[in-house]
C-alpha positions in Angstrom: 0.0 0.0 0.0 1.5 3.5 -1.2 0.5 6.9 0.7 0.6 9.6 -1.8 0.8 13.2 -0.3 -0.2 15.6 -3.3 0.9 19.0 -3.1 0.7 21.8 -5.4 2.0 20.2 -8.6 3.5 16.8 -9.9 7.1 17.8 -8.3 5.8 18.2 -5.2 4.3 15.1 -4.8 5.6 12.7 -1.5 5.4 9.2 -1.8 5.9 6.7 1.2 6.5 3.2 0.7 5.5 0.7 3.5 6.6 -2.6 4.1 6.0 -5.5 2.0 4.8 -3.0 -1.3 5.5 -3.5 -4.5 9.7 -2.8 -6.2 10.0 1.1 -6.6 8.9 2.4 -9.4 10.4 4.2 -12.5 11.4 7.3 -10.7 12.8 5.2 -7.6 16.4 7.1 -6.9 16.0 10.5 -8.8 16.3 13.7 -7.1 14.2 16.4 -9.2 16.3 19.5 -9.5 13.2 21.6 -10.8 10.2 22.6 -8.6 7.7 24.3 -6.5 9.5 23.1 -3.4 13.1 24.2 -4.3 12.6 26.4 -6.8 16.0 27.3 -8.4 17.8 26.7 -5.1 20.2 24.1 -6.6 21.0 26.1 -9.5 24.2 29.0 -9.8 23.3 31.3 -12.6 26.1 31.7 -15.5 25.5 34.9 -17.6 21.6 36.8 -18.2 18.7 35.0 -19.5 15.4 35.5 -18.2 14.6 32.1 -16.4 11.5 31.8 -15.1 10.2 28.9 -13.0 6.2 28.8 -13.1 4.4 25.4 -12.4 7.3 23.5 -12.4 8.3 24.7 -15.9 11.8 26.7 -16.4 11.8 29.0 -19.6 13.7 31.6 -21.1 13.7 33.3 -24.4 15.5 35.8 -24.5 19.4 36.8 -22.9 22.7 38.7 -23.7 25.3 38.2 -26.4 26.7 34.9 -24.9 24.4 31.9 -23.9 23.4 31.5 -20.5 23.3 28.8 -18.1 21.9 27.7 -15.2 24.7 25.5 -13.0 24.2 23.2 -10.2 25.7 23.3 -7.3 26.5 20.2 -6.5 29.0 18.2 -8.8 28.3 14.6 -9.8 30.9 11.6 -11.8 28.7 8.9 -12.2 24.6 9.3 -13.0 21.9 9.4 -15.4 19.7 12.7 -16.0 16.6 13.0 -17.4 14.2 15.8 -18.8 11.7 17.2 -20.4 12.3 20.2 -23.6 10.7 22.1 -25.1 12.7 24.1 -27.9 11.4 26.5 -30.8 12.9 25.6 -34.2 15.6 28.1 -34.0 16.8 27.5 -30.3 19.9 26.8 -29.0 20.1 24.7 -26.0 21.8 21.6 -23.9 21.9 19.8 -20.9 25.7 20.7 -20.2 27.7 17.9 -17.5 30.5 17.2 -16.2 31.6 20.7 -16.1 35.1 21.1 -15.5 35.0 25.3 -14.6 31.3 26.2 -13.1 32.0 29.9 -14.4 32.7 29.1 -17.9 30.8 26.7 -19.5 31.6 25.9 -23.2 31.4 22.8 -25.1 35.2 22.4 -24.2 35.1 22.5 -20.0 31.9 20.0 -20.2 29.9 17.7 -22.3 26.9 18.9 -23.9 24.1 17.0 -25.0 22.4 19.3 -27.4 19.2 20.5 -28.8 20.4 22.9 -32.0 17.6 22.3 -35.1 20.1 24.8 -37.1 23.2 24.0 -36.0 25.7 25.6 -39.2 27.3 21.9 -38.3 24.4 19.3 -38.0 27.0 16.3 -37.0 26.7 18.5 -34.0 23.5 19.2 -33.5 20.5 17.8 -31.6 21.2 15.1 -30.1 24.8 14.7 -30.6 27.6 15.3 -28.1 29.2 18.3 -29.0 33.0 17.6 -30.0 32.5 13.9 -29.2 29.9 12.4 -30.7 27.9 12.8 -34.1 24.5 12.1 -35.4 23.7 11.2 -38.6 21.1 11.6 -39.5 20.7 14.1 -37.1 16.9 14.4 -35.4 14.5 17.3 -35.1 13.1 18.9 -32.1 11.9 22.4 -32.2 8.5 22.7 -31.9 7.4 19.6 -29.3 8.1 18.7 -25.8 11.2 15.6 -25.8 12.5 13.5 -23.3 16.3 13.5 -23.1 18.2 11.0 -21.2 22.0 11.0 -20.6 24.2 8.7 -18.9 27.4 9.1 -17.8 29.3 6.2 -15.7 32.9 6.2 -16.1 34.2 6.6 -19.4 30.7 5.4 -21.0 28.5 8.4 -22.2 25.2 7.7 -23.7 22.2 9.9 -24.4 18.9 8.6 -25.5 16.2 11.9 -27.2 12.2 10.6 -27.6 13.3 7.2 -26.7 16.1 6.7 -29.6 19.5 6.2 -28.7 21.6 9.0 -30.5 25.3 8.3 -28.6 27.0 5.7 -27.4 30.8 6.7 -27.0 33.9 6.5 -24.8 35.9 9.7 -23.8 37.7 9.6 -20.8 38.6 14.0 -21.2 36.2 15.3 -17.9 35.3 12.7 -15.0 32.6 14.8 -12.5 31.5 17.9 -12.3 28.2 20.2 -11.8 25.3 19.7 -14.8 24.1 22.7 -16.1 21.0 23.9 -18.2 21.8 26.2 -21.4 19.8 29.4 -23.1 21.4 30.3 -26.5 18.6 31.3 -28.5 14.8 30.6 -29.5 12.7 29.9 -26.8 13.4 26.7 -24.2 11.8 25.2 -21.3 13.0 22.8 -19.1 10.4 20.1 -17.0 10.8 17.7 -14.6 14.9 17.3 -14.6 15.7 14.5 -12.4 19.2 13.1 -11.4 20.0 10.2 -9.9 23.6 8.8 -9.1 25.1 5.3 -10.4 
């Protein structure tokens, strides 16, 4: 028997296990980073966009002349991440990890798992590891909510975008660091962002 304790939205909710229930379910081990309770507590802010956190949504359209990211706190090696984006056909976005300098985030001092529908390079683009891994052919996203995945255990990075894997590679350059969410262009919003450690 499971006690749900609902708050004001999804990310709020509680739930209590008792003994002899059923395995844990799908979400069993993640920490959500996004929410009504936290807010953007977790989150160091890298350069001007306008975030905005309403309803458990984080969005931004517009910034200054260099992207802008919003950087956890905390640092992780090993883990898998998970979200929810929503891009506009021109945005330029990522999930950024394993950053190796929290103040300067580039696609050289982390990995970045990226949502760019008009990337000038589309090797690069969505769903590609910038630097590090290629797609081809590469997928679309603007326009639609997608579910990104990306694990990174040792050596072994793989990221998985509306439920197709789009990397599987080894590169041993940047070990642990703080994950952090990018506003380049276009519109984005990020949903239920969830971590949990390996």
């Amino acid at each position: 028997m499971n006690i749900v304790r609902w708050g004001a939205t999804a990310a709020a909710i509680t739930a209590l296990t008792l003994t002899g229930c059923a395995s844990p379910g799908p979400n069993a081990g993640f920490t959500p980073l996004l929410g009504s309770a936290q807010g953007l507590a977790a989150f160091d802010r890298v350069a001007e966009a306008n975030w905005t956190l309403v309803d458990g949504v984080l969005a931004a359209d517009q910034g200054g002349k260099v992207p802008a990211y919003l950087v956890t706190r905390e640092s992780y090696q090993d883990f898998v991440i998970r979200a929810e984006v929503w891009v506009s056909d021109d945005a330029n976005s990522g999930i950024f990890f394993r950053c190796a300098e929290p103040k300067n985030i580039t696609d050289k001092t982390c990995y970045e798992a990226n949502f760019f529908d008009q990337r000038p390079d589309p090797s690069y683009g969505t769903g590609a590891i910038v630097n590090i891994a290629k797609v081809n052919p590469m997928p679309k996203a603007g326009g639609r909510w997608n579910t990104m995945e990306v694990t990174a255990k040792g050596p072994q990075l793989t990221v998985v975008l509306n439920g197709q894997k789009t990397v599987d590679v080894q590169d041993r350059q940047l070990s642990k660091g703080p994950v952090a969410l990018q506003w380049g262009r276009g519109t984005v919003k990020f949903r239920k962002v969830e971590i949990k450690a390996l």
